[in-house]
C-alpha positions as CSV (number, residue, x, y, z in Angstrom):
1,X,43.4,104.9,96.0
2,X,45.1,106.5,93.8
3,X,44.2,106.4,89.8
4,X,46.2,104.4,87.4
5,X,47.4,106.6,85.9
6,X,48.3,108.3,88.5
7,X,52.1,108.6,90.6
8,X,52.4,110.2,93.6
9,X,55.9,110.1,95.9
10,X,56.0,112.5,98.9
11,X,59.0,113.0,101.2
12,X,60.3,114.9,104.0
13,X,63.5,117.0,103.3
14,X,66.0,119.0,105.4
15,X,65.6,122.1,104.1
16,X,62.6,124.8,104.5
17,X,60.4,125.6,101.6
18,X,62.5,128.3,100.4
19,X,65.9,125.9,100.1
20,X,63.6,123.2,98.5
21,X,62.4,125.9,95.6
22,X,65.6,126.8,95.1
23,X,66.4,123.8,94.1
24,X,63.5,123.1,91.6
25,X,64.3,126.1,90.1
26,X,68.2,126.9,89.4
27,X,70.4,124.9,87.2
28,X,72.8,124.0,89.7
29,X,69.8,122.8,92.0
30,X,67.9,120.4,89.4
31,X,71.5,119.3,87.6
32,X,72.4,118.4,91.3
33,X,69.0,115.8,92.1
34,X,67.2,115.3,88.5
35,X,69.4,112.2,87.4
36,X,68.5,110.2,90.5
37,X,71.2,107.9,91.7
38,X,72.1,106.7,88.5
39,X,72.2,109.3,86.0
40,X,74.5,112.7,85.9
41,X,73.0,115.9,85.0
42,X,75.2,118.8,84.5
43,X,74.4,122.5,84.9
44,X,75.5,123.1,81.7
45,X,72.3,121.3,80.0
46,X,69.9,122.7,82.2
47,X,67.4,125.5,80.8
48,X,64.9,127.2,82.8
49,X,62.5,129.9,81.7
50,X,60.7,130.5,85.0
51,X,57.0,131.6,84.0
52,X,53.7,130.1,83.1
53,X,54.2,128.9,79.2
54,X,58.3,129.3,79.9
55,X,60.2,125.9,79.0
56,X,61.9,124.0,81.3
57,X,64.8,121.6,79.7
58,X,67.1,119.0,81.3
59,X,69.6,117.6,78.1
60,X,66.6,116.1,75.4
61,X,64.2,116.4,78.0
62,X,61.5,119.1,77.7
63,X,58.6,120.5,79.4
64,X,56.4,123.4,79.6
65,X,55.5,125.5,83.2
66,X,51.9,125.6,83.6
67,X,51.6,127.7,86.9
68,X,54.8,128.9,89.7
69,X,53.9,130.0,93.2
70,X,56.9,130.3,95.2
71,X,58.1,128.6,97.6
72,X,54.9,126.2,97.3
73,X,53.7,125.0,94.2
74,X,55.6,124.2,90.7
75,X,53.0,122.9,88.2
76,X,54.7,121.5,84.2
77,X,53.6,119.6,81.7
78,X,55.9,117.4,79.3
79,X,54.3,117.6,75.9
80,X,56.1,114.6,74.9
81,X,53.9,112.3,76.9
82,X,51.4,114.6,78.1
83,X,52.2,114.1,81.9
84,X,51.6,116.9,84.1
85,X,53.4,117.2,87.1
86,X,52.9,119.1,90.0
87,X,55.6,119.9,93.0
88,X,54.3,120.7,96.6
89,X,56.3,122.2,99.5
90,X,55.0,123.6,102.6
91,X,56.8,123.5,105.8
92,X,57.4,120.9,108.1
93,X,58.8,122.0,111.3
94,X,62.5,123.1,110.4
95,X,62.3,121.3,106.7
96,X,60.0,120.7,104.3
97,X,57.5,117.8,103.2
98,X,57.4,117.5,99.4
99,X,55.1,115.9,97.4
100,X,55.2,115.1,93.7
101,X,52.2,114.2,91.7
102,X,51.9,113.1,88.5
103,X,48.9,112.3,85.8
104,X,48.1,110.9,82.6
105,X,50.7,108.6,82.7
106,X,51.0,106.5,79.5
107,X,50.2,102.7,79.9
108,X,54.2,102.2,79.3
109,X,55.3,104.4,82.4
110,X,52.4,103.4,84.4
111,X,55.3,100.8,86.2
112,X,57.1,99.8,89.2
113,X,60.1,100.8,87.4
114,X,58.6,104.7,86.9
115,X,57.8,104.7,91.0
116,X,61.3,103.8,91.8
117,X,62.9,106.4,89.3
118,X,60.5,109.2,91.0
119,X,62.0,107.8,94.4
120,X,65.5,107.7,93.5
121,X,65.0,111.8,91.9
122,X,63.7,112.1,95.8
123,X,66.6,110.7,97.3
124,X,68.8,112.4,95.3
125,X,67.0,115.5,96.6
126,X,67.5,114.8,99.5
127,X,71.4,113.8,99.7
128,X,71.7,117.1,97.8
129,X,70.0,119.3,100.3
130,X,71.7,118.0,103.0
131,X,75.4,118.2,101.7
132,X,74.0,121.7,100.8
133,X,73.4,121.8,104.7
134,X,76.7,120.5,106.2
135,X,78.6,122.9,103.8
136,X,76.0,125.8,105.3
137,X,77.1,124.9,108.4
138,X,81.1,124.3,108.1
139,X,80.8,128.3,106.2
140,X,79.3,129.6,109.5
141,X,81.9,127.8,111.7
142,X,84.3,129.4,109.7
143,X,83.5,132.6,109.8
144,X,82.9,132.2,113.7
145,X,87.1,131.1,113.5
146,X,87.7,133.9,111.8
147,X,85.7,136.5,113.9
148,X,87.0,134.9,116.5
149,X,90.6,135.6,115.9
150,X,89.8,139.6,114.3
151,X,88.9,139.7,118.6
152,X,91.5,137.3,120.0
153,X,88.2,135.8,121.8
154,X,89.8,132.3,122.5
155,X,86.4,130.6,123.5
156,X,84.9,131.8,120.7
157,X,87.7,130.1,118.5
158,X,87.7,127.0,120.6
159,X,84.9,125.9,120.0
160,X,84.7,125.5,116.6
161,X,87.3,122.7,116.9
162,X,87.7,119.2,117.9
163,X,88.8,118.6,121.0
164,X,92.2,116.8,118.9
165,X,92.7,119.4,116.6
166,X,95.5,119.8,114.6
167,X,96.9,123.2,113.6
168,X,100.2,122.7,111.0
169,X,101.4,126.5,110.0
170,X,103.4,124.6,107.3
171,X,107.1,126.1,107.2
172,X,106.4,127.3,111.3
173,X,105.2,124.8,113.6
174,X,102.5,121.8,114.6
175,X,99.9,122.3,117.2
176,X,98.0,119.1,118.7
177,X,94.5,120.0,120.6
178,X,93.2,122.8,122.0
179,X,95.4,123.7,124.8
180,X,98.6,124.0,122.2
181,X,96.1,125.4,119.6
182,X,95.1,127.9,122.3
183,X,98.5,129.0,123.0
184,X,99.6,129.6,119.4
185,X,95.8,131.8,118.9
186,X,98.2,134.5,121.0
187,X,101.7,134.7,120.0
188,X,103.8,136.7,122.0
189,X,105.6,137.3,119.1
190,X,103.4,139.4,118.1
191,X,101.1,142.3,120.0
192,X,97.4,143.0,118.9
193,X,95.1,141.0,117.2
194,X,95.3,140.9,113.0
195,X,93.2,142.3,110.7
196,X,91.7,139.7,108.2
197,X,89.9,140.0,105.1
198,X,88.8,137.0,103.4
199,X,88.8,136.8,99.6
200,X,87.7,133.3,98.6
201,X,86.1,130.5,100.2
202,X,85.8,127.3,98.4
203,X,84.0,123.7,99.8
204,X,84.3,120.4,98.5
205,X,82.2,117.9,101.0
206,X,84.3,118.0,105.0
207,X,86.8,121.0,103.7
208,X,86.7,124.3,103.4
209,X,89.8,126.6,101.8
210,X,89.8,129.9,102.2
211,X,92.4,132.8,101.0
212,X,92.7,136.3,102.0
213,X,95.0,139.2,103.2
214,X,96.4,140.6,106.9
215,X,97.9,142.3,108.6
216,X,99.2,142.5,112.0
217,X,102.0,144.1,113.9
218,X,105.1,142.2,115.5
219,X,106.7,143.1,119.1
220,X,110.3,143.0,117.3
221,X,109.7,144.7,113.8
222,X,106.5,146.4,114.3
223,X,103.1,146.5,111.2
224,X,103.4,143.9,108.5
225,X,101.0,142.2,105.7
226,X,100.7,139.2,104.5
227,X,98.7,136.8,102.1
228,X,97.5,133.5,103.7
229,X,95.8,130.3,102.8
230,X,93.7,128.5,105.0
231,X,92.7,124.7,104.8
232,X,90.0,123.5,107.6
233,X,89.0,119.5,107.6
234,X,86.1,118.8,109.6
235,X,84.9,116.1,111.1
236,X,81.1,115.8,113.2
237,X,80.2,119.8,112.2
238,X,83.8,120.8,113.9
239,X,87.2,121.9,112.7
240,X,90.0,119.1,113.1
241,X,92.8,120.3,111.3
242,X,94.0,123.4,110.4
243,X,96.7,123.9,107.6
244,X,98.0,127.3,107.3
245,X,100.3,128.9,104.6
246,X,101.2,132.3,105.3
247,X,103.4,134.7,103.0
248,X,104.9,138.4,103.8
249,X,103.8,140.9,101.5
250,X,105.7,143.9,100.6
């Protein structure tokens, strides 16, 4: 049984221990999970001095690290109240099973209230890690596109899409599913496979943008470069549409 003043919330997580750390100890990782599912923490007000006697501050909020072992054990102390709180991660399979335990609660946070705020920072954890997954994934399918078109190798292209994919190469032409998206992958307009280097790639939840430069070589005018930008939706972990904008480069 555990002591009164005593809290203790465990939870399995996506991730592996490494992912989980990470996210205990970047700004981006605690302003992303700390708040629960009420509260927003940016990155901003985040502080972290990651060693024994370092501070550790989220907006008013302080606290003091007693003891890091990476990826396993995070130990802090909040001076305020005099809870000490310590994180556990060890592997479970593919993820990770967490537990956080705190003591000397004071008699006002020893509450039903206090266990469902420690669950909701969980959850929050947990939502967190696993949009960190899907855009983990939708990065790798994209760069499998892309490889895939650097070798022409349409399988390798086709599947990373929906069977109804939809390619628009705005100012060009609409493709609808794979077997018009696999004609256009080989233009006979053209000869050779491009060259392209990616420059940016930005996510926000199901889409993925991406910029760069090519080049490539037409069967009428010969070598030519251009700048393009590409916009991938996804839907169930695959590419569904496809907006290109392509511009000639001198």
């Amino acid at each position: 049984m555990t002591p009164a003043d005593e809290l203790i919330a465990s939870r399995r997580l996506p991730s592996p221990p490494e992912r989980v750390w990470a996210a205990f100890t970047s700004p981006a990782g605690v302003a992303a999970f700390w708040g629960g599912s009420h509260a927003v923490v940016t990155e901003e007000s985040v502080a972290l001095d990651l060693r024994p006697g370092g501070e550790f501050k989220v907006d008013t909020l302080r606290f003091v690290y007693v003891s890091l072992a990476a990826p396993h054990e995070l130990i802090f102390d909040e001076p305020l109240t005099g809870i000490r709180t310590t994180v556990s991660i060890r592997a479970d399979g593919s993820g990770s099973h967490l537990t956080v335990h705190q003591r000397r609660l004071p008699p006002r946070l020893r509450t039903a209230r206090a266990a469902r705020g420690l669950a909701s920072i969980l959850g929050a954890l947990d939502h967190h890690l696993q949009k960190e997954n899907r855009m983990t994934t939708q990065r790798a399918t994209v760069e499998e596109y892309f490889d895939g078109f650097r070798t022409s190798d349409h399988p390798r292209i086709l599947a990373t899409l929906t069977d109804d994919v939809e390619w628009i190469i705005h100012g060009h032409r609409t493709t609808k599913g794979k077997t018009e998206f696999d004609g256009e992958i080989e233009n006979p307009a053209f000869t050779g496979s491009p060259v392209l280097d990616v420059e940016r790639v930005l996510q926000d939840g199901p889409v993925v943008v991406v910029t760069g430069v090519g080049r490539g070589t037409t069967v009428e005018h010969g070598p030519f470069r251009f700048a393009f930008n590409d916009l991938f939706t996804f839907r169930d972990a695959l590419i569904s549409r496809v907006d290109s904008y392509v511009v000639p480069l001198p």
